[in-house]
C-alpha positions as CSV (number, residue, x, y, z in Angstrom):
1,X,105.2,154.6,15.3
2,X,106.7,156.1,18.5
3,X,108.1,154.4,21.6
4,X,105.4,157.0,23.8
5,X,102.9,155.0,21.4
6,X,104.4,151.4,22.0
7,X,104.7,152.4,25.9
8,X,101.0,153.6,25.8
9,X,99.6,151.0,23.8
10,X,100.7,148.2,26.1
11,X,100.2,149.7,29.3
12,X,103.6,150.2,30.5
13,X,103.8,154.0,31.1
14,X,103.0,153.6,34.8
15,X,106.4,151.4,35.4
16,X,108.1,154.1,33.9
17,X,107.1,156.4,37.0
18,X,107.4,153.2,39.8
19,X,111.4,153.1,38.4
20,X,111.4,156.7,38.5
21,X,110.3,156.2,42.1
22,X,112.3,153.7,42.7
23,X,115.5,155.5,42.0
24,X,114.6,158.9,43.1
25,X,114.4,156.8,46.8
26,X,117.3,155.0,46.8
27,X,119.6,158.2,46.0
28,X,117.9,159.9,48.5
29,X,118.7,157.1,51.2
30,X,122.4,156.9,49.8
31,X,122.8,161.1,50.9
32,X,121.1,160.3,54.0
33,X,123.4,157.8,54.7
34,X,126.7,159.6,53.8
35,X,126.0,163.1,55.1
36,X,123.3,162.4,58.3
37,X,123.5,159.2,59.3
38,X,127.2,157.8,58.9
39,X,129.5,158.6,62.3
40,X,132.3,161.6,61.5
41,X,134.7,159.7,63.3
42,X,134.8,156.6,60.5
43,X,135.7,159.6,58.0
44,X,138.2,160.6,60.3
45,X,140.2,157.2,60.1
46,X,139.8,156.8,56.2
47,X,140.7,160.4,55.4
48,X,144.0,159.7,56.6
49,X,144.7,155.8,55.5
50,X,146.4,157.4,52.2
51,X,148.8,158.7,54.6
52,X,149.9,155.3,56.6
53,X,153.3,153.8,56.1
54,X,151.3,150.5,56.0
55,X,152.4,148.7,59.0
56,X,149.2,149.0,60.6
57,X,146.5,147.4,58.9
58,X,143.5,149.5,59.8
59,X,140.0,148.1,59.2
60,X,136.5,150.6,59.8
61,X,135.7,148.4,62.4
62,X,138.5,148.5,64.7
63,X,139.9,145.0,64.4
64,X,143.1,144.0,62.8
65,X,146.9,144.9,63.3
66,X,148.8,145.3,66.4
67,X,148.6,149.0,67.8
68,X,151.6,151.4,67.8
């Protein structure tokens, strides 16, 4: 006995496509977020925190640290 037969038998090959659904969506909202919707100037300040001395602590928002 197969799995596709098990699957088939018990009705359960439908939630197989909702999940596939489900996660085709959710990656596709992930790029959206990252390439279209994101602002380029909060890549700006964490492409160069590898490059601070650390006395600044910098956080995305804007808040922390005392300014230099």
């Amino acid at each position: 006995m197969k799995l596709s037969d098990i699957m088939s038998a018990a009705g359960l090959t439908s939630w197989a496509e909702v999940g596939l659904l489900v996660s085709f969506i959710t990656f596709i909202a992930i790029v959206a977020y990252v390439f279209v919707i994101r602002s380029r100037s909060s890549y700006e300040e964490e492409r160069n925190l590898p490059l601070d001395n650390g006395d600044v602590a910098r956080r995305p928002n804007g808040g922390g640290g005392k300014k230099s």
